[in-house]
C-alpha positions in Angstrom: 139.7 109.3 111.4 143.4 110.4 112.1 144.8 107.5 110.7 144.3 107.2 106.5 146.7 104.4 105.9 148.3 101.9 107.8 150.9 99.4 107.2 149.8 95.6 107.5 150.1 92.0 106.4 147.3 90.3 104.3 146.4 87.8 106.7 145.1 90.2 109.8 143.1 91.9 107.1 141.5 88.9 105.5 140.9 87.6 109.2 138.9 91.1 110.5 137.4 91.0 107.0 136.0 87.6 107.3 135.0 88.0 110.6 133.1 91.7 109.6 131.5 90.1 107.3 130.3 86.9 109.8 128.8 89.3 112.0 126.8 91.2 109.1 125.7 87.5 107.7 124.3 87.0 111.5 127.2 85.4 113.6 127.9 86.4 116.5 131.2 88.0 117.5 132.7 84.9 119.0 132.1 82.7 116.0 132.9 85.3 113.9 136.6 85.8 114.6 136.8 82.2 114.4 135.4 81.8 111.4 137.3 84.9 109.9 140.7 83.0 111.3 139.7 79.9 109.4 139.0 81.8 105.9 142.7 83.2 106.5 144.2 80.1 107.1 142.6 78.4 104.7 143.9 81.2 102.0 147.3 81.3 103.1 147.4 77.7 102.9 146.1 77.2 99.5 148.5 80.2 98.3 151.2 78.6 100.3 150.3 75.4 98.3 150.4 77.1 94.7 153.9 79.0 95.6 155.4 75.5 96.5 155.7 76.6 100.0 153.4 74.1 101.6 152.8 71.0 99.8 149.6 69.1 99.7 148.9 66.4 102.3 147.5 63.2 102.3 144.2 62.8 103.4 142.9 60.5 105.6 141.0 59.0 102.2 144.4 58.7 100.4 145.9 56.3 103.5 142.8 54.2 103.2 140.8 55.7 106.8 137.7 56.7 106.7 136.8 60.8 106.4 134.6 61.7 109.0 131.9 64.6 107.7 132.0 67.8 108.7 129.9 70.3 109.2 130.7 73.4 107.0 129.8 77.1 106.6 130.4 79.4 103.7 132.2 82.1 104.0 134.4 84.3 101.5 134.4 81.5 98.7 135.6 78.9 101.9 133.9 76.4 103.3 135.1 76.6 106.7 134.5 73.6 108.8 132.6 74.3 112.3 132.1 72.4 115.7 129.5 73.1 117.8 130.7 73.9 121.5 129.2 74.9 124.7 130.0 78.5 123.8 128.1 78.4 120.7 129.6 77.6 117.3 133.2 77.7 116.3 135.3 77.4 113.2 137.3 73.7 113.8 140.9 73.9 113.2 142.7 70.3 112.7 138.9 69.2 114.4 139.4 71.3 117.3 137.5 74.6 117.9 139.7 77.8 117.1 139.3 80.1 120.4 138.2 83.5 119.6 140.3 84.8 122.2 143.0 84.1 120.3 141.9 85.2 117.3 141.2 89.2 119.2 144.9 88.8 120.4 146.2 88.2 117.1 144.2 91.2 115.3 145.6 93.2 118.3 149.1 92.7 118.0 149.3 93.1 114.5 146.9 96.3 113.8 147.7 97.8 117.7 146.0 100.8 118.5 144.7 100.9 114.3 142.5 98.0 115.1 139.6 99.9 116.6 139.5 102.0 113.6 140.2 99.5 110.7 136.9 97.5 111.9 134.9 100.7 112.0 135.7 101.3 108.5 135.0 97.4 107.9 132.0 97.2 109.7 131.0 100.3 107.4 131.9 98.6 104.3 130.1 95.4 105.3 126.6 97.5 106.4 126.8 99.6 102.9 125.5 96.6 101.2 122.5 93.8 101.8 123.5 91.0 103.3 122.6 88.0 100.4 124.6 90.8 98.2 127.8 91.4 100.9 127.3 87.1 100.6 128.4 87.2 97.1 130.7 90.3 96.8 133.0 90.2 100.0 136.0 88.3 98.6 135.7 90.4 95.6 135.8 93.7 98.1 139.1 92.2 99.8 140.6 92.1 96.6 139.9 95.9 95.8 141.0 97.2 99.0 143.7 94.3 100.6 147.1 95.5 100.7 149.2 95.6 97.8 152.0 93.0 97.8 155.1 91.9 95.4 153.6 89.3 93.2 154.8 85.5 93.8 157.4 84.2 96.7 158.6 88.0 96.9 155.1 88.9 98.1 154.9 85.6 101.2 154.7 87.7 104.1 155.2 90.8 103.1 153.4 93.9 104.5 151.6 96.5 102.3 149.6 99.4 102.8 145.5 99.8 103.6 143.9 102.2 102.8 141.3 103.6 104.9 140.3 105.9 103.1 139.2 103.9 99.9 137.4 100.9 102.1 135.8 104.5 103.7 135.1 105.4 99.9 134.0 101.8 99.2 131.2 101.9 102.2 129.6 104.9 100.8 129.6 103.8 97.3 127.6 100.8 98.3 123.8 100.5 98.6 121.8 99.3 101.7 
C-alpha cells in the first residue's frame, strides 16, 4: 500500500462504505453504489437538517395527498427506498432510480487514483467480519475510522483525513 492516509470528504467515504458493505450483505455492484449513494444522502440531509442548513419539508401527508409505499432496504441504520428496474434493483432518489454510473464517477473524482486502494482496504474491513454481524456493526465502523471533522457548521464540507492504515488495522482485528 503506498498510500497510508489520504485527504477526503465524509460523504465519498460513507458512499464506498455503504456500498462495501451492500456487496458483502449480497448486492450486487450495481445496486450497491446506489444504495451506498442513498445512505450518504440520506445522512447528509438529516445532518444538514439538525445544523439548520436544510430545513424539513412537507410531505405529501402534510398537504393532504396521499403517500404512496415504498419499498425499503436496510442499510447503515437507513432505510433506503428501492425501485425495481430492468437492470436489477436500484436505490430511488426523489422516486427515480439513482444510476450507478454516476455513483462510480463521483467516488472517482473525489478519491482519484486512491479509489482503487481505499475499497481494497474497505472490502477487507467488510470480509473480516460475518455478514448478520457487519449488518449490525457497519455504521458503528464508519464512525471509528471516517475522517475527522470540526464539530458543528465549521465541519459542513470540510475534508479530513482517512486512515488506511487503521481501517487495514480494523480488518484484521475482526473475526470471520
Amino acid at each position: 500500500m503506498s498510500t497510508t492516509a489520504i485527504t477526503v470528504n465524509r460523504a465519498p467515504v460513507l458512499t464506498l462504505w455503504a456500498a462495501v458493505v451492500a456487496e458483502r450483505l449480497g448486492y450486487d455492484r450495481e445496486a450497491a453504489l446506489t444504495l451506498g449513494r442513498a445512505v450518504a444522502g440520506l445522512n447528509a440531509q438529516s445532518k444538514g437538517r439538525s445544523l439548520g442548513i436544510y430545513h424539513a419539508r412537507t410531505t405529501e401527508a402534510d398537504e393532504g395527498e396521499p403517500v404512496r409505499e415504498e419499498e425499503r432496504v436496510p442499510l447503515l441504520g437507513r432505510e433506503v427506498p428501492v425501485t425495481h428496474t430492468p437492470a436489477g434493483l436500484r436505490a430511488a432518489s426523489k422516486g427515480a432510480p439513482v444510476d450507478p454510473a454516476s455513483v462510480t464517477r463521483y467516488l472517482e473524482s473525489k478519491f482519484k487514483g486512491d479509489l482503487p486502494a481505499v475499497r481494497e482496504a474497505l472490502e477487507a474491513l467488510a470480509a473480516s467480519r460475518a455478514p448478520e454481524r457487519l449488518a449490525e456493526e457497519a455504521y458503528g465502523l464508519y464512525e471509528h475510522f471516517r475522517p475527522a471533522i470540526p464539530r458543528g457548521r465549521a465541519g459542513w464540507g470540510a475534508a479530513g483525513e482517512l486512515d488506511l492504515a487503521l481501517i487495514w488495522r480494523m480488518a484484521h482485528a475482526g473475526d470471520r
